[in-house]
C-alpha positions in Angstrom: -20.0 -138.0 49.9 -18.9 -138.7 53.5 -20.0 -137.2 56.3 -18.4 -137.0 60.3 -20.2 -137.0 63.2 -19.4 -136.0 67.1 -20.2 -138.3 66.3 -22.0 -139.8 62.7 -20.5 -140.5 59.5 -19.5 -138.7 56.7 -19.2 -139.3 53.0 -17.1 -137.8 50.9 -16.3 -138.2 46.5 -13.4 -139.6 44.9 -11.9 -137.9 41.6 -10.0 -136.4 43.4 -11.3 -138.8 46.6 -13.6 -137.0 48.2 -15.4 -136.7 52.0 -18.0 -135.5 53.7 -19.5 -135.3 57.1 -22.7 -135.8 59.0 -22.7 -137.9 56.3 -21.0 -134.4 53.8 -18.6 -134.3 51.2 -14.8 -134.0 51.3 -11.6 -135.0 49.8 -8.2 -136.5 50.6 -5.4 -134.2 50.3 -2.1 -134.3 51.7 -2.2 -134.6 55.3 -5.9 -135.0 55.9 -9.6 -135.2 54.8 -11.2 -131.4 53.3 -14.3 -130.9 53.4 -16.5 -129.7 50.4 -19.7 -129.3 49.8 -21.3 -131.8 46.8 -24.2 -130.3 44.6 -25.3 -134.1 42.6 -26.0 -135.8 45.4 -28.8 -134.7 48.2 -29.8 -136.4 51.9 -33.3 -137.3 51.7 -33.9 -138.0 54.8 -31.6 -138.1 58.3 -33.5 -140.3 61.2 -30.5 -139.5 64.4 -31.4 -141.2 67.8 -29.4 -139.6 70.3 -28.8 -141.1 74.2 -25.9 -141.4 76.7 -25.5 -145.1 75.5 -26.1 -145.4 72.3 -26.0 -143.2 68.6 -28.1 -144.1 65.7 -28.4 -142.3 62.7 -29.8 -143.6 59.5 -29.5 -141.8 56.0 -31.2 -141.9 52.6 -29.3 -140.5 49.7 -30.1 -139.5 46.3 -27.3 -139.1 42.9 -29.2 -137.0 40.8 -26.7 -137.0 37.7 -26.6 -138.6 34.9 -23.7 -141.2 36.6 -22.2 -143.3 39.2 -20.3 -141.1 41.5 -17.8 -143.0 44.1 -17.0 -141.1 47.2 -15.0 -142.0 50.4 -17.1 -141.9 52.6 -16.1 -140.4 56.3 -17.3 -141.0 59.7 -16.0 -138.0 61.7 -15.4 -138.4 65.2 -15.1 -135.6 68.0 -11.7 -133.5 68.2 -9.7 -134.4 71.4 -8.1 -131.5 72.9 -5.0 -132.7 73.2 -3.3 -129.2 74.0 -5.0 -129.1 77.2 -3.5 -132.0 78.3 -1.4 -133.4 81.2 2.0 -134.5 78.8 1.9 -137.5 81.2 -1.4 -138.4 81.3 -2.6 -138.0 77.3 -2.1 -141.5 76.5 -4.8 -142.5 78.8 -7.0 -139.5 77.9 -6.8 -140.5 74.5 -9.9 -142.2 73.6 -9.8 -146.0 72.7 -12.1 -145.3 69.7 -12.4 -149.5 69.1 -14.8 -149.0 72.3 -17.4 -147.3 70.4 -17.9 -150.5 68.9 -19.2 -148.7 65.7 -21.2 -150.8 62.7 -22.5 -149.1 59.1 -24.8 -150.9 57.1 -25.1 -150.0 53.6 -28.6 -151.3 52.2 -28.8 -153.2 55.1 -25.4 -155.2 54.5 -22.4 -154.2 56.4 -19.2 -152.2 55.2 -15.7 -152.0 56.4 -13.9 -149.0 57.7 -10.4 -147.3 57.4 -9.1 -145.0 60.8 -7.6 -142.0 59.5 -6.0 -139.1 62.2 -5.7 -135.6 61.3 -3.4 -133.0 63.6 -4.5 -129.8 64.1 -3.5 -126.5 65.1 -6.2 -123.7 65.5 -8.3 -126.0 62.9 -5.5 -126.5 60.1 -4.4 -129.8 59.2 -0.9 -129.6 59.8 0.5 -133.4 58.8 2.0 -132.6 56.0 4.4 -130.4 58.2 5.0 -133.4 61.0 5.8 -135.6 58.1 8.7 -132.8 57.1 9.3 -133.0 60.4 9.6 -136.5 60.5 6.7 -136.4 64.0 4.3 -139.0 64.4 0.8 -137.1 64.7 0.1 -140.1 67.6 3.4 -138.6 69.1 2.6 -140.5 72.4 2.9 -143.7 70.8 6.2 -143.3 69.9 8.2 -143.8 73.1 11.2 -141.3 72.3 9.3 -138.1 71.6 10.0 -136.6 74.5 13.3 -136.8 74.1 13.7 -135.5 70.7 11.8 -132.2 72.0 14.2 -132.1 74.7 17.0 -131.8 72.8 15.9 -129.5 70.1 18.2 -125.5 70.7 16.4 -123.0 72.1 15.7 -121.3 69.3 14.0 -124.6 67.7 12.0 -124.2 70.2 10.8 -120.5 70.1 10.2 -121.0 66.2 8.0 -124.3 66.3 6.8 -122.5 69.7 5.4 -119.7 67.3 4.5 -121.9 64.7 1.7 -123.3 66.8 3.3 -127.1 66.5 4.6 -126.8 70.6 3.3 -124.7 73.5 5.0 -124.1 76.7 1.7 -124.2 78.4 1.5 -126.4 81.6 5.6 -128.0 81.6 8.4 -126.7 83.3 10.3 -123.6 82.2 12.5 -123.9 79.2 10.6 -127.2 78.0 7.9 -128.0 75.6 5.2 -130.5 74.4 3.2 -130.8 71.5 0.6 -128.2 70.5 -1.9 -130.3 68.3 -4.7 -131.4 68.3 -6.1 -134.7 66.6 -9.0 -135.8 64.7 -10.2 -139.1 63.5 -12.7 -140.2 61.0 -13.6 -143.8 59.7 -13.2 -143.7 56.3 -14.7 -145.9 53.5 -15.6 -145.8 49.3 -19.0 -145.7 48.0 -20.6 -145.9 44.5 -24.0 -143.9 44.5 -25.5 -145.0 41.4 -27.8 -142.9 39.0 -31.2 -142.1 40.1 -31.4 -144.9 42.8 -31.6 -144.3 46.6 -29.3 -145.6 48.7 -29.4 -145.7 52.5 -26.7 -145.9 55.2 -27.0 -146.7 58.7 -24.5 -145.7 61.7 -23.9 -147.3 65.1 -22.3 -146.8 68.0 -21.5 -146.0 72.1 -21.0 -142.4 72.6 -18.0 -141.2 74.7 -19.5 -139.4 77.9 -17.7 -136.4 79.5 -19.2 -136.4 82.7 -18.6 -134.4 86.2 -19.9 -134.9 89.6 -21.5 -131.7 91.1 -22.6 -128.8 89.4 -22.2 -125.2 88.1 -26.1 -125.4 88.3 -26.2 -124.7 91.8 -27.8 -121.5 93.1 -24.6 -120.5 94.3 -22.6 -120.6 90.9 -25.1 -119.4 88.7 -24.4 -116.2 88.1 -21.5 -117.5 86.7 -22.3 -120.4 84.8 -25.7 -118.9 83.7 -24.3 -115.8 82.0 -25.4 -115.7 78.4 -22.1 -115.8 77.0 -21.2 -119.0 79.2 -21.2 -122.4 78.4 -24.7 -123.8 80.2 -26.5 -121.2 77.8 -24.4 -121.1 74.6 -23.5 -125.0 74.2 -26.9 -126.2 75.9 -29.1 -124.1 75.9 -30.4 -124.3 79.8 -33.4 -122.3 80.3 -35.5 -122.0 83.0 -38.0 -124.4 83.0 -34.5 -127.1 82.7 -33.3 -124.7 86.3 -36.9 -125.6 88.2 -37.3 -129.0 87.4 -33.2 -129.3 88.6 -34.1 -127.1 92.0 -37.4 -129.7 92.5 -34.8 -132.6 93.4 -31.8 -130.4 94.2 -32.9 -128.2 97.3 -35.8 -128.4 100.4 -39.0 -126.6 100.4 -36.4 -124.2 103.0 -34.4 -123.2 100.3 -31.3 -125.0 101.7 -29.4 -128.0 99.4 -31.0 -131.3 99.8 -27.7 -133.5 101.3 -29.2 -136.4 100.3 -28.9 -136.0 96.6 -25.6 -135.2 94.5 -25.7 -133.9 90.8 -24.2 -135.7 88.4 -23.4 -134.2 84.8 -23.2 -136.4 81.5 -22.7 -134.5 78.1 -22.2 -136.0 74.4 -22.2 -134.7 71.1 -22.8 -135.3 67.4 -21.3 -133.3 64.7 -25.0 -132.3 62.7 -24.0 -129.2 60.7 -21.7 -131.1 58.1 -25.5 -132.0 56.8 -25.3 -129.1 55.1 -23.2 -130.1 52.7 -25.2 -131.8 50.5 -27.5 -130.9 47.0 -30.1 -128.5 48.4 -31.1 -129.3 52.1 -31.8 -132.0 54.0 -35.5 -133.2 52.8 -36.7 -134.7 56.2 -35.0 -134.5 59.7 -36.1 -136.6 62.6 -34.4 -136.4 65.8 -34.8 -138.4 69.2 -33.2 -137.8 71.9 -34.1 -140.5 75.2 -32.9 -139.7 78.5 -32.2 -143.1 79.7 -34.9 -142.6 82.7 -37.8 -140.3 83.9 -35.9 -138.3 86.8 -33.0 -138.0 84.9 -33.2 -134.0 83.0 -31.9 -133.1 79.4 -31.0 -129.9 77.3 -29.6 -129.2 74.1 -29.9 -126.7 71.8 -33.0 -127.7 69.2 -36.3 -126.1 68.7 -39.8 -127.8 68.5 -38.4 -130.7 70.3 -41.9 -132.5 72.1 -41.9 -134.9 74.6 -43.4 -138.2 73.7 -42.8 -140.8 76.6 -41.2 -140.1 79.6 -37.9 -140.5 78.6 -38.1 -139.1 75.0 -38.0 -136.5 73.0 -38.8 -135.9 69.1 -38.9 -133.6 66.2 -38.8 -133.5 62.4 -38.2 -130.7 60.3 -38.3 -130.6 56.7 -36.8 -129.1 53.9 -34.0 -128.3 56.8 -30.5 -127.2 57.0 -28.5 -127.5 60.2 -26.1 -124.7 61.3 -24.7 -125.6 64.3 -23.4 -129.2 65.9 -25.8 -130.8 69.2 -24.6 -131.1 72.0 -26.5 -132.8 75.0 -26.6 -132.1 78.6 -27.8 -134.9 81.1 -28.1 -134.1 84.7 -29.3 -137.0 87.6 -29.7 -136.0 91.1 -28.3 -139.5 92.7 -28.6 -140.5 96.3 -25.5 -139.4 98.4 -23.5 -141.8 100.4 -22.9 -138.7 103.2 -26.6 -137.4 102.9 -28.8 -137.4 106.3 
């Protein structure tokens, strides 16, 4: 099985060729990777080490039939929302994914991977349409895209416009631009062999959205702290994270502290295709490190204890995630302009 992370690995089984992600099960189909979950094979054990500069995860897997079972094993990598995209500016938004300078070890010895990108719209692989299409998924690569769209008729336009394959969302009136999103997994093949545990290692640099200021001002949270908004929902921020941020971020007086700017860092990893494995996941270990003592850190995980003063742990066993992390780092920096 393969499983995909936001960013680990997943694996995935072959007959048809299957994939899975956070390290989970799935196959290759026309125009993409599916998902599925695998009932012969279960994760012993997940050990993920989670910090702005680096991902670790290492897995222990167990085939509990009576044979070999090959999968293709998948790596998934976060969507990039594409859609929301300046037309101009995506090729530069588009993440150079050789940066993440990502290494798997199988048994300790290394293993090649294959790139594979998958368009989207609202979640459904939608390749095999491009190829009728004849469109490149990595439409930006190909330098006379824009033109073709250009000179499609009107009502080419409305029907691919309905379709969901172009949006008229942020060009000029009467023109288009793709309405897809991508996402890429590294691929590989794996043979799990009867009865005898095999273990598989990930590495590699996390992409960082980041942000200078904050909705975690005083002033904005009645906003940003709603419980439908994205502070509570995606991070979990509660209110011991809010005092130790108002400690650096404003004077005994009340007023903001000029001296000091926030800075906001977020990653993710895609946890919940764990759950696709035999049964659940027999022993999860998580560590998150936030680089450095000042710096704060919320994500949505219970039981997590501090055990230095830059990291976090917990283990769970017999556990089954349901939901993806996603990490919140917030330094109060010196300011240039500050008196």
């Amino acid at each position: 099985m393969t499983r995909m992370l936001f960013w680990p690995l997943a694996l995935v089984a072959l007959a048809p060729l299957s994939v899975s992600a956070n390290d989970t099960e799935a196959h290759i189909a026309m125009g993409g990777l599916i998902f599925e979950q695998n009932d012969q094979i279960s994760m012993d054990s997940e050990d993920l080490y989670l910090s702005l500069d680096t991902v670790r995860v290492r897995y222990s897997y167990t085939n509990h039939s009576d044979r070999p079972i090959t999968l293709l094993v998948a790596f998934p990598l976060p969507d990039v929302p594409l859609e929301d995209r300046d037309p101009e500016w995506i090729e530069a938004a588009y993440p150079d994914w050789d940066a993440i300078e990502m290494k798997t070890l199988v048994d300790g010895k290394a293993a090649g991977l294959m790139r594979i990108d998958i368009a989207k719209v609202r979640g459904v692989d939608v390749g095999t349409r491009l190829k009728q299409l004849g469109w490149p998924s990595v439409f930006w690569k190909d330098p006379g895209f824009a033109d073709r769209l250009k000179a499609l008729s009107a009502d080419e336009k409305s029907a691919l416009v309905a379709e969901g394959l172009l949006t008229t969302d942020g060009v000029s009136d009467g023109d288009v631009r793709p309405g897809w999103t991508i996402s890429t997994s590294f691929v590989r093949t794996q043979t799990f062999q009867p009865g005898a545990p095999i273990t598989v290692e990930h590495s590699y640099r996390p992409f960082q959205g980041g942000s200078v200021a904050s909705g975690l001002d005083r002033e904005f949270r009645g906003d940003t702290l709603d419980p439908s908004g994205e502070y509570a929902t995606r991070y979990c921020v509660d209110q011991a994270f809010l005092r130790g941020y108002d400690r650096k971020r404003y004077l005994p007086s009340g007023r903001i502290d000029d001296r000091v700017i926030p800075l906001e860092n977020w990653i993710g990893y895609k946890l919940s295709p764990g759950a696709n494995w035999k049964g659940r996941i027999g022993r999860f270990r998580l560590s998150v490190d936030k680089g450095y003592p000042d710096r704060l850190v919320s994500l949505c995980m219970d039981g997590l204890t501090k055990v230095s003063p830059t990291r976090f742990e917990v283990v769970k066993t017999d556990y089954e995630p349901d939901r993806d992390l996603d990490l919140l780092f917030v330094a109060l920096l010196p300011s240039e302009g500050g008196q």
